[in-house]
TIVODREN-967270 format. One record per residue (C-alpha): residue number from 1; residue in one letter; x, y, z. Coordinates in steps of 0.2 Angstrom, whole numbers. Example, Ala and Ser with C-alpha at 12.3 -4.5 7.8 and 13.67 -1.06 7.14 Angstrom:
BEGIN
pt num 1, residuo A, x 62, y -22, z 39
pt num 2, residuo S, x 68, y -5, z 36
***
This chain:
BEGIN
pt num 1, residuo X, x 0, y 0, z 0
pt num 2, residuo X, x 6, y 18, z -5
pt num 3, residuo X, x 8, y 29, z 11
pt num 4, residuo X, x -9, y 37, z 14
pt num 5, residuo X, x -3, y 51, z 23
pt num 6, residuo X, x 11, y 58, z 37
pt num 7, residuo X, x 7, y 58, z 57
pt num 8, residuo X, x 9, y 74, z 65
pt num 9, residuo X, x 26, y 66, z 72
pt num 10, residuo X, x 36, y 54, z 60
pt num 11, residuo X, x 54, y 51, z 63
pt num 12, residuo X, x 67, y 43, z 51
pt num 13, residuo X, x 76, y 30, z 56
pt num 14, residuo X, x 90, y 28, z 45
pt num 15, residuo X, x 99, y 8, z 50
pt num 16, residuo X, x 115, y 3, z 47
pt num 17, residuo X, x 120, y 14, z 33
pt num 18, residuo X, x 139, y 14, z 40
pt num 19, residuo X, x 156, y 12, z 32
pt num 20, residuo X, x 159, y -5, z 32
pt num 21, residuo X, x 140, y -10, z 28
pt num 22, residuo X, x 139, y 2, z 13
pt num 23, residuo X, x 156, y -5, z 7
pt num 24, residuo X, x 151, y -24, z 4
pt num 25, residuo X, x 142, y -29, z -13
pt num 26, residuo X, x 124, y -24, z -12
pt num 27, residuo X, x 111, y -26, z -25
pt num 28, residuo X, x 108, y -10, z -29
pt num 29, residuo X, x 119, y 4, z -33
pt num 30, residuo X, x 126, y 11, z -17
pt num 31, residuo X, x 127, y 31, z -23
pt num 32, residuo X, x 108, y 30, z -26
pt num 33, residuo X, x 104, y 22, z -9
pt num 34, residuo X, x 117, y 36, z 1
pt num 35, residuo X, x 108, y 51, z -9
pt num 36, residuo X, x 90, y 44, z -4
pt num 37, residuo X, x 95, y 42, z 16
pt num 38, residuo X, x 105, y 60, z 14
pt num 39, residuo X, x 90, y 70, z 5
pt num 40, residuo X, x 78, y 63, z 17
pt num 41, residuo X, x 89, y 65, z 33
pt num 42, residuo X, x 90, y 83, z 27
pt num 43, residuo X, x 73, y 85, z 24
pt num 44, residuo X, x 68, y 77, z 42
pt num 45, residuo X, x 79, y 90, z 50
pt num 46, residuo X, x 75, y 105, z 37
pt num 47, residuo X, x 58, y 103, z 47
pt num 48, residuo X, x 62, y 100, z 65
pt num 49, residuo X, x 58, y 82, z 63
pt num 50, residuo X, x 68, y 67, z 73
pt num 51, residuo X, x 81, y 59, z 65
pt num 52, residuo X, x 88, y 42, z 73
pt num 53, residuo X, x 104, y 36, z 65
pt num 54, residuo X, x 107, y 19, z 69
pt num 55, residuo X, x 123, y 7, z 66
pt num 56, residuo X, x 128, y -9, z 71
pt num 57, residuo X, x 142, y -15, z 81
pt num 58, residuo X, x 142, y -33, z 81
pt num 59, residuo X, x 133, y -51, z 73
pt num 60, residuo X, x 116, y -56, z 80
pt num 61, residuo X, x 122, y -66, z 97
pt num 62, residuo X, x 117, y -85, z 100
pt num 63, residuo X, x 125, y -103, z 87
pt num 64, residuo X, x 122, y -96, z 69
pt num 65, residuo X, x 132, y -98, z 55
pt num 66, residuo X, x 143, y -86, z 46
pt num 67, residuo X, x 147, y -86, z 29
pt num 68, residuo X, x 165, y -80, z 32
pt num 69, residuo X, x 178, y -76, z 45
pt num 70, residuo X, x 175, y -58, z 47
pt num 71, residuo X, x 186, y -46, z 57
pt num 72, residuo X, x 181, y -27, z 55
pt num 73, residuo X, x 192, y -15, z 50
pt num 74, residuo X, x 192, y -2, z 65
pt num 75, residuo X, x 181, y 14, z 54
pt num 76, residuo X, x 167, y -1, z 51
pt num 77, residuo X, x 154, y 5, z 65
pt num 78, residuo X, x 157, y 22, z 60
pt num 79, residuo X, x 140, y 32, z 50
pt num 80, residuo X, x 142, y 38, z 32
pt num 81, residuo X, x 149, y 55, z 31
pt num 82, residuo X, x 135, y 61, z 19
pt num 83, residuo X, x 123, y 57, z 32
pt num 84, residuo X, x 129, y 72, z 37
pt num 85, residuo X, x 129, y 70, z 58
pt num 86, residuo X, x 118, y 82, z 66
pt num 87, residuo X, x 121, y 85, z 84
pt num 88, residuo X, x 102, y 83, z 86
pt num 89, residuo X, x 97, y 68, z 78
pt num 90, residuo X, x 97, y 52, z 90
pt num 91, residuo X, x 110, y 39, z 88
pt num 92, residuo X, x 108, y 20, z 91
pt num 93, residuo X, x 120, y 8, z 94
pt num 94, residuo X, x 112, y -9, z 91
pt num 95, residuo X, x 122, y -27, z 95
pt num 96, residuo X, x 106, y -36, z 86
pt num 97, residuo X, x 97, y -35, z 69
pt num 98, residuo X, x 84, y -23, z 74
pt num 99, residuo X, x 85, y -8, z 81
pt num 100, residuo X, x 72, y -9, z 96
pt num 101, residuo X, x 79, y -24, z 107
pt num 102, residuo X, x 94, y -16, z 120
pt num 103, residuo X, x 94, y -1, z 114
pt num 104, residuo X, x 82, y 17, z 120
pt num 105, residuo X, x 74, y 20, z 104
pt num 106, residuo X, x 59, y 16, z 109
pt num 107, residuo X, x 58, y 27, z 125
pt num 108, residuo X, x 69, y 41, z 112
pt num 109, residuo X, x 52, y 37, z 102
pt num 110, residuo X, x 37, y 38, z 111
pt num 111, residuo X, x 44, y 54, z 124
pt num 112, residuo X, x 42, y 64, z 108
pt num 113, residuo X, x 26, y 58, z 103
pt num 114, residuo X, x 34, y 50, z 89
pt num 115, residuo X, x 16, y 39, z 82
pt num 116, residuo X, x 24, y 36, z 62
pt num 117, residuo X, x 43, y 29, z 59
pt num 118, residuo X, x 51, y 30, z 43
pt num 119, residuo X, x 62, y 17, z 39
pt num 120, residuo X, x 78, y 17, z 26
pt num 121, residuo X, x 96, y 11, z 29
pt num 122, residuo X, x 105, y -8, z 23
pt num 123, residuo X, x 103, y -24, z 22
pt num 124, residuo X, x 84, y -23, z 20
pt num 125, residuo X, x 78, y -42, z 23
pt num 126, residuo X, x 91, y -40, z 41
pt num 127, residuo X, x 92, y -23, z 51
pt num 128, residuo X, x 77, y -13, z 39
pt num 129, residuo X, x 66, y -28, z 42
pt num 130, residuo X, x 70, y -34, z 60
pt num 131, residuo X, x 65, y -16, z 66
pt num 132, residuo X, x 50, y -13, z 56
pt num 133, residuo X, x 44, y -29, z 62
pt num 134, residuo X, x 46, y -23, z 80
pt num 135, residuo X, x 40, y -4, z 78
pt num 136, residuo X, x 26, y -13, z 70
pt num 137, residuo X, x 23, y -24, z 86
pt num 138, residuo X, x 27, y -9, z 97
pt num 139, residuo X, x 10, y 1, z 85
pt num 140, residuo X, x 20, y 15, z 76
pt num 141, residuo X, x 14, y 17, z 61
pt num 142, residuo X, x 28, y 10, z 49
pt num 143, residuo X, x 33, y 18, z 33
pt num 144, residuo X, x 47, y 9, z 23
pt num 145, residuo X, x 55, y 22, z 9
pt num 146, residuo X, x 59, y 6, z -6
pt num 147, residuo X, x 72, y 15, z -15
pt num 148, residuo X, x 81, y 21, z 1
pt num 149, residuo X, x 86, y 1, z 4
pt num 150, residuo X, x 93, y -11, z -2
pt num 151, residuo X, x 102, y -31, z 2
pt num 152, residuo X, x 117, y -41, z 0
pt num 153, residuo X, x 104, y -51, z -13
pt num 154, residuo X, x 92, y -45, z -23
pt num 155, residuo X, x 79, y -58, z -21
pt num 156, residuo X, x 82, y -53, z -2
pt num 157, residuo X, x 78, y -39, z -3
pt num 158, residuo X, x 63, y -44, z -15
pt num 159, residuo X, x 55, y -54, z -6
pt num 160, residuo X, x 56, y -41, z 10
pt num 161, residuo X, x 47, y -27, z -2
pt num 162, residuo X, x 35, y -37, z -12
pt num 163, residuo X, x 31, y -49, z 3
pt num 164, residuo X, x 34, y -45, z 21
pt num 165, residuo X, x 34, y -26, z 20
pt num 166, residuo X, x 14, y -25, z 15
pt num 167, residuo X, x 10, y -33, z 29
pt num 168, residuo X, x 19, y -21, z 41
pt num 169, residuo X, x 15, y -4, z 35
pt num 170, residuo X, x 15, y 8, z 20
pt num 171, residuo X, x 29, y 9, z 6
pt num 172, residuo X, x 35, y 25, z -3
pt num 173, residuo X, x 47, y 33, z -13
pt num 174, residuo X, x 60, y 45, z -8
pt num 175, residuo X, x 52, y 59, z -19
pt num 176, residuo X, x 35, y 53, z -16
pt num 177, residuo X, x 39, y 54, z 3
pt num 178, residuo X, x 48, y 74, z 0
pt num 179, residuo X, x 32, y 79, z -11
pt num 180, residuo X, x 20, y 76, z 7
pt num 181, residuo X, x 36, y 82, z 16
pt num 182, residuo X, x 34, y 99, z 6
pt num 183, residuo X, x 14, y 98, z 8
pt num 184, residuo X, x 14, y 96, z 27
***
């Protein structure tokens, strides 16, 4: 379903769009997906709206499987630059896929009356979808910006869009999104 319309209160959550996440072979082109998450970060703050950057600093806890020996190189955690870092926005450092479990977004949320979350950032069928699964749960309103996303695997990220994501909330486009932006 399109987005109908914008809660008094939306905050973008922009997850995991860091250094060493935006580095590794994605499906779509990265540039596209960095200019999305910067246009709309700037636009949230252009409007006094919250703005939650969110990264990861570890794997998901507990016996799974990797696909490789990994060992980060020390920048790895670190947000993208073009995000462009306001002192006001909310950061969230999260150890899981999701963004709600262990962390304060939620209270960060709900003290600001925050009802509608809009979702961006990488890998979208891993962090994007683990905390749109729980915003939902938790009743925001969820909002998940398609061209602002994207997976390690196209089909991945395919199947999230196409299959999971209608059944948690609204999808939009960057510009569709910046056209109510400009109209509220």
């Amino acid at each position: 379903m399109p987005l109908s319309t914008l809660d008094n209160l939306p905050a973008l959550i922009v997850v995991d769009m860091q250094k060493g996440i935006v580095g590794l072979p994605l499906a779509h082109p990265t540039e596209s997906i960095i200019d999305n998450n910067a246009k709309l970060a700037q636009a949230f703050r252009a409007r006094g709206l919250p703005v939650v950057l969110v990264n990861v600093t570890s794997g998901a806890p507990g016996r799974v499987e990797m696909a490789h020996d990994f060992t980060p190189p020390a920048d790895w955690a670190e947000l993208i630059p073009e995000l462009g870092e306001h002192p006001d926005d909310h950061k969230v450092t999260k150890l899981q896929w999701g963004s709600f479990h262990g962390t304060s977004l939620d209270l960060y949320l709900r003290r600001r009356g925050v009802t509608q979350v809009i979702i961006t950032g990488i890998a979208t069928s891993i962090g994007v979808e683990s905390t749109a699964r729980h915003a939902h749960e938790l009743g925001y309103h969820v909002v998940l910006v398609t061209d602002a996303m994207t997976d390690l695997e196209l089909v991945s990220h395919q199947h999230s869009i196409e299959k999971i994501f209608p059944r948690l909330g609204e999808r939009v486009t960057t510009d569709a999104l910046l056209q109510l932006l400009d109209e509220k």
